[in-house]
C-alpha positions as CSV (number, residue, x, y, z in Angstrom):
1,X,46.3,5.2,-6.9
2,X,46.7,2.5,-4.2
3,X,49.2,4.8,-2.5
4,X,46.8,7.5,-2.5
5,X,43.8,5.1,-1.6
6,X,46.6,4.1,1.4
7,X,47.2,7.1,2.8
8,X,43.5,8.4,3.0
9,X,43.4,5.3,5.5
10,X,46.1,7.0,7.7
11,X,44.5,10.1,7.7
12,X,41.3,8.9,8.6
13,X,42.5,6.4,11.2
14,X,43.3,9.3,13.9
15,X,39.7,10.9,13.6
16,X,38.2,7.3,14.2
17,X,40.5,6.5,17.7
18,X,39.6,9.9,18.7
19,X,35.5,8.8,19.5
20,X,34.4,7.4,22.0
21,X,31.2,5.1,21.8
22,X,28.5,5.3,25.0
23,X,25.9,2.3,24.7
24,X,22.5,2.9,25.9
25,X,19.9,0.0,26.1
26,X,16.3,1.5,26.6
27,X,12.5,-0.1,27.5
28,X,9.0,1.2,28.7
29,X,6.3,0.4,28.9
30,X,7.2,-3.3,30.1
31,X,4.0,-4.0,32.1
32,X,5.1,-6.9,34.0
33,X,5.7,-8.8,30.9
34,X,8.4,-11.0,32.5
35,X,8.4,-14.0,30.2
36,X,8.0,-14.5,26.5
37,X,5.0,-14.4,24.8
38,X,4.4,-16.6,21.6
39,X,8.6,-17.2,21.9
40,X,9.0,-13.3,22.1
41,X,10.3,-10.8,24.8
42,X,10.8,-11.2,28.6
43,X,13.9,-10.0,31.2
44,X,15.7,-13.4,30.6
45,X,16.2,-12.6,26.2
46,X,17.0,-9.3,27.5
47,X,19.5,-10.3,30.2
48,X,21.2,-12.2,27.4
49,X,21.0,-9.5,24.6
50,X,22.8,-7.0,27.5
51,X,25.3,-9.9,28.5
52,X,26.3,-10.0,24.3
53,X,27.2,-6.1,24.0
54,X,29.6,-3.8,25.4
55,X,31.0,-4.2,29.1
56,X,29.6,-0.7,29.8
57,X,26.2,0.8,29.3
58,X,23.6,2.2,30.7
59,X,19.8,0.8,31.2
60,X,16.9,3.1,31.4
61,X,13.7,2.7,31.2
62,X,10.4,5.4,30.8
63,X,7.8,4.0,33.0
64,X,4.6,2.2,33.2
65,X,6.9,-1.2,34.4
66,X,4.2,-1.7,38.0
67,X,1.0,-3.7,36.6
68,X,-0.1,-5.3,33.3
69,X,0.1,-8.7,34.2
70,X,-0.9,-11.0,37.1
71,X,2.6,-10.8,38.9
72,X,2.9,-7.1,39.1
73,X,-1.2,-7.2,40.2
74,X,-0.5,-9.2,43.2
75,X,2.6,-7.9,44.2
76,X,1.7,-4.6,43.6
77,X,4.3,-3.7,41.1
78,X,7.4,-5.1,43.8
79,X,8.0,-8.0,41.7
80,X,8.4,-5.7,38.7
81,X,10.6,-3.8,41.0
82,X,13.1,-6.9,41.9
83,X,12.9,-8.1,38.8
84,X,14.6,-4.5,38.0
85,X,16.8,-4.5,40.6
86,X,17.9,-8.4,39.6
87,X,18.7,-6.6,36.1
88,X,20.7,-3.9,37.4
89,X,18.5,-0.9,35.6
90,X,20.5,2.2,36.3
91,X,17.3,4.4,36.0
92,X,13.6,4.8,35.5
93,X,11.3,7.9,35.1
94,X,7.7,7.6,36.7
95,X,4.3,6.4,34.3
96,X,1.0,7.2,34.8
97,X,0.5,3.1,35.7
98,X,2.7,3.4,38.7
99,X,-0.5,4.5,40.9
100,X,-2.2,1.9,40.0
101,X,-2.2,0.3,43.7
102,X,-3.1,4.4,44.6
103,X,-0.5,6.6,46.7
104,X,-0.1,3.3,49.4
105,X,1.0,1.2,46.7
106,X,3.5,3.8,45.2
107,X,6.2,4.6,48.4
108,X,6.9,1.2,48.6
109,X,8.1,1.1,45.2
110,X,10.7,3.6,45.6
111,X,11.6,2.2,48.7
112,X,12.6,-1.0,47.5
113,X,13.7,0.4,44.2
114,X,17.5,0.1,44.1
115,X,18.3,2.2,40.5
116,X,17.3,5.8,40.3
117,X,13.7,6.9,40.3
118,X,14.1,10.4,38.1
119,X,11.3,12.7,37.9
120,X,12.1,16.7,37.5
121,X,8.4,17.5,37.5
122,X,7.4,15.2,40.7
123,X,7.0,16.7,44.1
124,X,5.7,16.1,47.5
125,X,2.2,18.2,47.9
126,X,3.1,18.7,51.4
127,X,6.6,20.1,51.2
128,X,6.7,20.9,47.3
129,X,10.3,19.0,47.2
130,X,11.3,15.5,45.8
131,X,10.5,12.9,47.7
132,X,13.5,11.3,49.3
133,X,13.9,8.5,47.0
134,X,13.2,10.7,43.4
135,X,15.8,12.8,42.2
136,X,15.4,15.2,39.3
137,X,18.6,13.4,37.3
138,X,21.5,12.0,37.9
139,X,25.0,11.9,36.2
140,X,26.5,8.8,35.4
141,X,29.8,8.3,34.5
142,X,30.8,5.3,31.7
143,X,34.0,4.2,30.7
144,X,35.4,7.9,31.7
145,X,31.8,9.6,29.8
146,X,29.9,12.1,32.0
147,X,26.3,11.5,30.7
148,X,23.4,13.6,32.4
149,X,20.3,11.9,32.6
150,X,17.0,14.1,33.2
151,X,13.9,12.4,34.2
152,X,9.9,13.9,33.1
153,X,7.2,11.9,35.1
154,X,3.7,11.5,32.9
155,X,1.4,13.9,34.8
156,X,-2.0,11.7,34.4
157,X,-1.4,9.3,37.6
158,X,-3.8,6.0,37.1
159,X,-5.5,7.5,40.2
160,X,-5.1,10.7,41.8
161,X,-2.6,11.3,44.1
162,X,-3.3,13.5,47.4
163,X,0.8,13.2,48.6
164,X,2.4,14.4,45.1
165,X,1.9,17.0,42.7
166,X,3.2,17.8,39.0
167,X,5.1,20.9,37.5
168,X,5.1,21.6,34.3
169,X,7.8,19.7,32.3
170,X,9.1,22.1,30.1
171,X,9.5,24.3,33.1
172,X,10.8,21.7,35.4
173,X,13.1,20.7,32.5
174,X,14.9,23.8,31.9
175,X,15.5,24.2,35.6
176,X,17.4,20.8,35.8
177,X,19.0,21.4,32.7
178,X,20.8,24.3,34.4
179,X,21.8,22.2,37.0
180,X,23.1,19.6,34.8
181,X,25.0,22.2,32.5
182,X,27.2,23.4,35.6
183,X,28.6,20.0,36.4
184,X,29.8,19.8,32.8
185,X,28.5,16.6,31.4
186,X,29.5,15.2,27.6
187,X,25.7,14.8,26.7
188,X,22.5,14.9,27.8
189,X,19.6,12.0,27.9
190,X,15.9,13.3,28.7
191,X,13.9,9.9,30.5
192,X,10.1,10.5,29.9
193,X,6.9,8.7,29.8
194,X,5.5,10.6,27.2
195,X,5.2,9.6,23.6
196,X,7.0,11.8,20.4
197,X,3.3,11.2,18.7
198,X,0.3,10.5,21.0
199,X,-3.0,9.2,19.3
200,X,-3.6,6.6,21.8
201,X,-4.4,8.7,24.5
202,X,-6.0,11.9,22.3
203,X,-3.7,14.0,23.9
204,X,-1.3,16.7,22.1
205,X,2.1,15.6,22.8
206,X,4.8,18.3,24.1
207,X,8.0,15.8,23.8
208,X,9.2,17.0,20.3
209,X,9.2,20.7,21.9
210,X,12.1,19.3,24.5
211,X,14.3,19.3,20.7
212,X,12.3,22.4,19.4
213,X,13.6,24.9,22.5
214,X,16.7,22.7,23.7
215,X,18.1,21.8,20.5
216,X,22.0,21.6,20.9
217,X,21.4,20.9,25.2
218,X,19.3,17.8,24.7
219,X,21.0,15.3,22.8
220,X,18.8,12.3,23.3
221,X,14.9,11.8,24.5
222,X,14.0,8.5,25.5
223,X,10.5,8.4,25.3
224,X,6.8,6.1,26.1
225,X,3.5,5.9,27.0
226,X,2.1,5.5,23.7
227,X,3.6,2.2,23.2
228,X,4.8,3.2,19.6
229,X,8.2,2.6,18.2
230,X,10.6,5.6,16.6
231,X,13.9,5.0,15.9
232,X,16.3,7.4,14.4
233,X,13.9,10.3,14.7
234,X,15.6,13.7,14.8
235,X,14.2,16.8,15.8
236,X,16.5,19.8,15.3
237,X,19.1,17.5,16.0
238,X,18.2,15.7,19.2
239,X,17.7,11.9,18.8
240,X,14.0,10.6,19.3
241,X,13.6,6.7,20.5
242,X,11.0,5.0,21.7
243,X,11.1,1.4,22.2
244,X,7.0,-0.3,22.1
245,X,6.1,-2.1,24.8
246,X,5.5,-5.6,26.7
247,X,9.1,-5.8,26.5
248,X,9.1,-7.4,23.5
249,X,11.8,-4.9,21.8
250,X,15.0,-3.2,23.4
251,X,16.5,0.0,21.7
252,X,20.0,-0.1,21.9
253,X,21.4,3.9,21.1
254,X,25.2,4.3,20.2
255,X,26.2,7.8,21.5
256,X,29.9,9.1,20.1
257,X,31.9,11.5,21.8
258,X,34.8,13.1,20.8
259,X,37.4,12.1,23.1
260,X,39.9,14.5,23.3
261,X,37.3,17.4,23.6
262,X,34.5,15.2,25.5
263,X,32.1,16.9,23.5
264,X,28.9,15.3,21.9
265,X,29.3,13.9,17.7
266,X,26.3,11.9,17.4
267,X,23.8,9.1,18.4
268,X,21.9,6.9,16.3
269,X,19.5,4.4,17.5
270,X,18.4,0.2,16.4
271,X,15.5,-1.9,17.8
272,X,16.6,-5.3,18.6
273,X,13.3,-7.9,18.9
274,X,13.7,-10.1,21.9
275,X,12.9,-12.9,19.6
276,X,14.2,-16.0,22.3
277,X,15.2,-18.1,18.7
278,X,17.7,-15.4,17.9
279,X,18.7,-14.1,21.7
280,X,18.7,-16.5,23.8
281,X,18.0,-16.8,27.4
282,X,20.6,-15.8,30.7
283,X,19.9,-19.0,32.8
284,X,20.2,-17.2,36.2
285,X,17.8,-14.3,35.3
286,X,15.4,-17.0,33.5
287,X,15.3,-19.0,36.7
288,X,15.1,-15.8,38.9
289,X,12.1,-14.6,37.0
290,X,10.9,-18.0,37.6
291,X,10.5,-18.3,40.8
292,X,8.2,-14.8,40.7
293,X,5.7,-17.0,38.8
294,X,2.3,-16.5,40.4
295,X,0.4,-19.7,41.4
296,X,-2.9,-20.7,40.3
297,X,-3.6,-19.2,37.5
298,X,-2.6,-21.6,34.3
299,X,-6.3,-23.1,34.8
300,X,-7.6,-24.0,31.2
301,X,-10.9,-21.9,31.4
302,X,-11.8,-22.5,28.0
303,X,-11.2,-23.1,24.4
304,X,-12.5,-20.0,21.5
305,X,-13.4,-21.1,18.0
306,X,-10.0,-18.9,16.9
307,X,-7.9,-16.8,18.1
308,X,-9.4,-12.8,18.8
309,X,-7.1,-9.9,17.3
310,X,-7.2,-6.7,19.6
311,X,-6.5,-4.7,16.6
312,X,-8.6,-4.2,13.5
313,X,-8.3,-6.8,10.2
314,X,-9.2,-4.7,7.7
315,X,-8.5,-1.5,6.0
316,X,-11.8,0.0,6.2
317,X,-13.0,-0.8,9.7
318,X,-11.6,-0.1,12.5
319,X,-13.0,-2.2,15.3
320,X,-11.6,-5.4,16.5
321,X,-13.2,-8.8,17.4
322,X,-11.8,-8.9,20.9
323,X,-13.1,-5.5,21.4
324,X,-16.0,-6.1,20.1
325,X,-16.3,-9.0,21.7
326,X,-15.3,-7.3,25.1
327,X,-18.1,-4.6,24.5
328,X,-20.9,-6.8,23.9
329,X,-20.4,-8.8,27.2
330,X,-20.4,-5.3,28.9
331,X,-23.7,-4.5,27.2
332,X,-25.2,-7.5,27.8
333,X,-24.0,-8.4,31.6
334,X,-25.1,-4.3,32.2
335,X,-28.9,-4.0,30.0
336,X,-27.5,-1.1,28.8
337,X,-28.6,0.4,25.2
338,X,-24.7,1.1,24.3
339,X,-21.6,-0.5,25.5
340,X,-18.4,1.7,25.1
341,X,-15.0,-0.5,25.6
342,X,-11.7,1.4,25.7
343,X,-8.9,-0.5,23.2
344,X,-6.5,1.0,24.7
345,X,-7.4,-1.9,28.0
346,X,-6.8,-4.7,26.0
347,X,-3.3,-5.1,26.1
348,X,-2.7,-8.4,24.2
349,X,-4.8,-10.6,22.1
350,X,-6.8,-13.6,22.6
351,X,-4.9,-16.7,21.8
352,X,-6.8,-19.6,20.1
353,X,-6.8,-22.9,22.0
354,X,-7.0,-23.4,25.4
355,X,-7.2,-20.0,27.5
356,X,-6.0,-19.5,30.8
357,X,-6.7,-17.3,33.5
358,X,-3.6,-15.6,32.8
359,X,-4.1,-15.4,29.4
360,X,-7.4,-13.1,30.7
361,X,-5.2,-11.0,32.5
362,X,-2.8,-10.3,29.9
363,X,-5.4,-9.0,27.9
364,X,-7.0,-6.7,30.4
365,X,-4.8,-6.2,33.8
366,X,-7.0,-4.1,35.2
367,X,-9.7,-4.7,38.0
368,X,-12.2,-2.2,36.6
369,X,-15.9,-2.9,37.3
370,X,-19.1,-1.5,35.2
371,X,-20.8,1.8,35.2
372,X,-23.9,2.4,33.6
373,X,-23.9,6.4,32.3
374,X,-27.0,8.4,31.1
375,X,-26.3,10.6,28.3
376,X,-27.8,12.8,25.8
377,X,-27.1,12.0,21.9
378,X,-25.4,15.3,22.1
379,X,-22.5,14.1,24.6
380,X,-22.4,10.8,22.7
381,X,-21.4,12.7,19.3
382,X,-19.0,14.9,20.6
383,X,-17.8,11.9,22.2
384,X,-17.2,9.5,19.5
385,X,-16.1,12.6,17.1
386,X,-13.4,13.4,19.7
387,X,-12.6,10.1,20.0
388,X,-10.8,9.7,16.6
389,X,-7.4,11.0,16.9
390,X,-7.5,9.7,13.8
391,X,-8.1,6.2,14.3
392,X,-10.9,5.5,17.1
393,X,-10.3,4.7,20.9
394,X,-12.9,2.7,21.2
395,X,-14.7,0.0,20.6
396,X,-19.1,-0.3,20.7
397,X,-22.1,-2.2,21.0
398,X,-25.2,-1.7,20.1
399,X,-23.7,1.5,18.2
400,X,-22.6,1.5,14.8
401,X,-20.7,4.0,13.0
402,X,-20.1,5.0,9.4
403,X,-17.8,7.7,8.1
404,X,-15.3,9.4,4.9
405,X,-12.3,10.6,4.8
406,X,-11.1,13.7,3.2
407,X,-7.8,13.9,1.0
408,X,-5.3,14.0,4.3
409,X,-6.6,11.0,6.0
410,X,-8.5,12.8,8.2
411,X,-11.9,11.9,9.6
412,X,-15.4,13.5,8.1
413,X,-18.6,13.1,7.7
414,X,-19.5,10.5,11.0
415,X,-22.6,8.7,11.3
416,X,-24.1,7.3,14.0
417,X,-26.8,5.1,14.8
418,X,-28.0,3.1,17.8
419,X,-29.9,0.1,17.6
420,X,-30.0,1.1,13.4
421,X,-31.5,4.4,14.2
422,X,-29.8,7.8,13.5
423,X,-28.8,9.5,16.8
424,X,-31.1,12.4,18.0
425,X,-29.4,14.6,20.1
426,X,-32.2,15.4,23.0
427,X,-32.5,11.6,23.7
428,X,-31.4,9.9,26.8
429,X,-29.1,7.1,26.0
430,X,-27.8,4.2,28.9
431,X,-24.2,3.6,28.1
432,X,-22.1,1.4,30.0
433,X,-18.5,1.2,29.9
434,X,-15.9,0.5,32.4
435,X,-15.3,2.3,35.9
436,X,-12.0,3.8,35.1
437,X,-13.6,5.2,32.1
438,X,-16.5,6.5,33.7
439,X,-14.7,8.2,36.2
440,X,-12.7,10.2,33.7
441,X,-9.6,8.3,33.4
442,X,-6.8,8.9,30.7
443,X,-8.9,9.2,27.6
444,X,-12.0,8.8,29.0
445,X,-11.6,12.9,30.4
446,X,-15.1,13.8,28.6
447,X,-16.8,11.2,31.3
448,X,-15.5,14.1,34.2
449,X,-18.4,16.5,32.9
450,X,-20.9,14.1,33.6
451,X,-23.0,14.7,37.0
452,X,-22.6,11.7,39.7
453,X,-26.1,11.6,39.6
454,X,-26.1,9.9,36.1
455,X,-23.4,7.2,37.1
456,X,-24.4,4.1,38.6
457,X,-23.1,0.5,39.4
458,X,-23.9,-1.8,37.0
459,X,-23.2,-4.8,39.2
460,X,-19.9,-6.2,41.4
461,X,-18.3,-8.3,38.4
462,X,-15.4,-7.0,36.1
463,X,-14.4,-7.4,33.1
464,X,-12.3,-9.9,33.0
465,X,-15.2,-11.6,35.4
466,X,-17.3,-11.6,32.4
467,X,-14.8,-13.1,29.8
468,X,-13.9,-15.9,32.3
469,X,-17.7,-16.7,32.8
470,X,-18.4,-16.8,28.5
471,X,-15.1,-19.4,28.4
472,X,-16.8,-21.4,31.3
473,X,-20.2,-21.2,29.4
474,X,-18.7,-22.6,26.1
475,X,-16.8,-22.3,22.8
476,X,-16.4,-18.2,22.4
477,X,-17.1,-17.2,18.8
478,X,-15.1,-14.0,17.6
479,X,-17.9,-11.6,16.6
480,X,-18.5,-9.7,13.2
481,X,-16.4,-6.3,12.8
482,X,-17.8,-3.4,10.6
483,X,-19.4,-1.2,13.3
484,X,-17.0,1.4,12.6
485,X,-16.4,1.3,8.8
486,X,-15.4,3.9,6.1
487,X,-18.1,4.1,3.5
């Protein structure tokens, strides 16, 4: 038996020498997050995580790396850009949070960007090529592996662009595909910023139909956007990843090839945290980052009574305290009836003890003034009805809202009320909510139908104005939640 048991070992051994093991590392979504947060993430955990592994790999990363925090504000995404550069990224797609600082702020990020900008579906409006620093992929070779990598750009730009335009990416995938095919690579990764599963934005996600029609020619998608977190997700055989956000996480994929063919065996995926107790820090990228620090902006403003979740604490609600709490300065600072407050703008929560003024821009980034909106309660129902997808998108005050679900989870039965009153669907309404919003951005599309006319400056301040003046006034008290609760 031990002879038998001996020999199976021989046998075996051949097949295992015969693969040949591609490392990918992967992030999105990374926001500017530079340094740790509450001892988690940042470039210097992840320099040391890289410097750990394999000699050879690539680094990708799906977009939505120019603004979130006060670094990439000021800079206009160029810190984020060196900071990049400093890490030796091999290539990045484009995110919708890249025209953030409009078409101006955008060139000069591919300018200075020295890894590959990939975008298949991302063209000059004047010309209808790439412009000169995008490239639709590009074909690395590691350790003597020829992998293809194909870039998808998220075709909801932060604010519109007049100098580029978007193809369809199925269509602008299957073309570069071709291309790709001829030159003979050993596999193929699709770079988008697009999510697997998209409820944050409402929107019906076409990723999984990359594996559904390219099954066998797409080996591995490398997704974002949505800021969730798949690992080991196959679709008709294609590997699915997507790696959260903030750069608190890095997804490391293992990618075998058969090496006397060169053909693709298989790829699997694991999340490592960038917890700094367990990683560790590279010195030189720690003091690099560093030195992008941005003056000024550690002043204590204030202290809360505790700390403000941005997500909801109980089962049956779905509202937030620092939402809530967000929405009802809005309302307030604006006189409006309603305040509406997109979650999907806080981006971290409120800390308890002393709050800086980076803290405030950690938790919304964005410069984003206040528009007060007139609408009927017809608009306002379809609104909040459409904004469950299935958990809500935003956050109200002055608005409550009570509903069941059925036996699949989903959402039925929504009431509504303003002020306690049920809504009535000729009445005017004043809503406020934030100018991006307003103006039809990302999930706030159903804003787009409503006539200029019934849009008007609430005032010059922002919203993160407004939270910096309540932690100057005094000690912030997290509000109640239950204004959007399942009965």
């Amino acid at each position: 038996m031990k002879k038998t048991g001996l020999l199976a070992v021989f046998l075996l051994l051949p097949l295992v020498l015969l693969a040949k093991t591609t490392t990918i590392y992967h992030t999105s979504d990374t926001h500017g997050f530079f340094y740790p947060k509450s001892g988690q993430g940042g470039f210097a955990a992840l320099a040391a995580v890289i410097k750990a592994g394999p000699a050879n790999y690539l680094l990708l990363d799906s977009g939505d790396f120019s603004n979130g925090t006060v670094e990439t504000r000021n800079s206009q995404g160029l810190k984020a850009v060196q900071l990049m550069n400093r890490m030796s990224y091999d290539a990045a797609t484009i995110g919708n949070h890249e025209f953030d600082f409009k078409d101006e702020g955008f060139a000069p990020l591919l300018a200075n960007a020295q890894f590959a900008v990939l975008a298949a579906n991302f063209f000059e409006t004047a010309t209808g090529k790439y412009p000169p620093s995008v490239l639709p992929y590009k074909i690395f070779d590691e350790n003597g592996v020829k992998v293809a990598v194909i870039g998808l750009a998220n075709r909801e730009p932060t604010n519109p662009s007049k100098q580029y335009a978007y193809g369809k990416p199925m269509d602008a995938l299957e073309k570069a595909l071709k291309e790709v095919e001829a030159k003979e690579p050993n596999f193929v990764v699709v770079l988008v910023h697009d999510s697997l599963k998209d409820e944050k934005h409402g929107t019906k996600a076409y990723v999984g139909d990359i594996a559904r029609k390219f099954g066998g020619r797409v080996h591995i998608v490398l997704g974002g956007h949505a800021h969730n977190i798949f690992q080991n997700e196959y679709i008709n055989g294609t590997l699915f990843v997507e790696s959260g956000c903030y750069l608190k996480n890095v997804s490391r994929i293992s990618v075998e090839t058969d090496d006397e063919t060169g053909k693709f065996v298989s790829a699997k995926s694991e999340l490592i945290p960038l917890a700094v107790a367990q990683t560790g820090e590279d010195e030189a990228l720690k003091a690099y980052a560093d030195s992008l620090r941005e003056p000024g902006v550690d002043e204590v403003l204030g202290e809360p009574a505790a700390a403000m979740s941005r997500l909801p604490q109980q089962d049956d609600r779905q509202d937030a305290p620092l939402n809530n709490w967000i929405a009802d300065l809005v309302r307030a600072y604006s006189g409006a009836q309603i305040a509406v407050h997109n979650n999907g703008g806080t981006r971290v929560d409120m800390p308890q003890g002393s709050v800086t003024k980076r803290d405030l821009i950690d938790i919304h980034p964005f410069d984003n003034t206040i528009t007060l909106v007139t609408v009927d309660g017809r608009f306002l129902k379809k609104f909040i009805k459409k904004s469950f997808a299935p958990n809500s998108l935003y956050s109200y005050s002055g608005l409550t809202i009570s509903y069941k679900k059925n036996k699949k989870g989903k959402i039925k039965d929504i009431e509504i009320r303003v002020d306690g009153k049920p809504i009535q669907n000729r009445q005017k309404y004043t809503l406020a909510t934030n100018s991006y919003i307003a103006g039809g951005g990302s999930e706030g599309w159903m804003f787009k139908k409503i006539p200029a006319q019934n849009k008007k400056l609430a005032g010059t301040k922002t919203i993160r104005d407004l939270m910096e003046d309540a932690l100057r006034e005094g000690t912030v008290v997290p509000p109640e939640t239950g204004r959007i609760k399942q009965r």
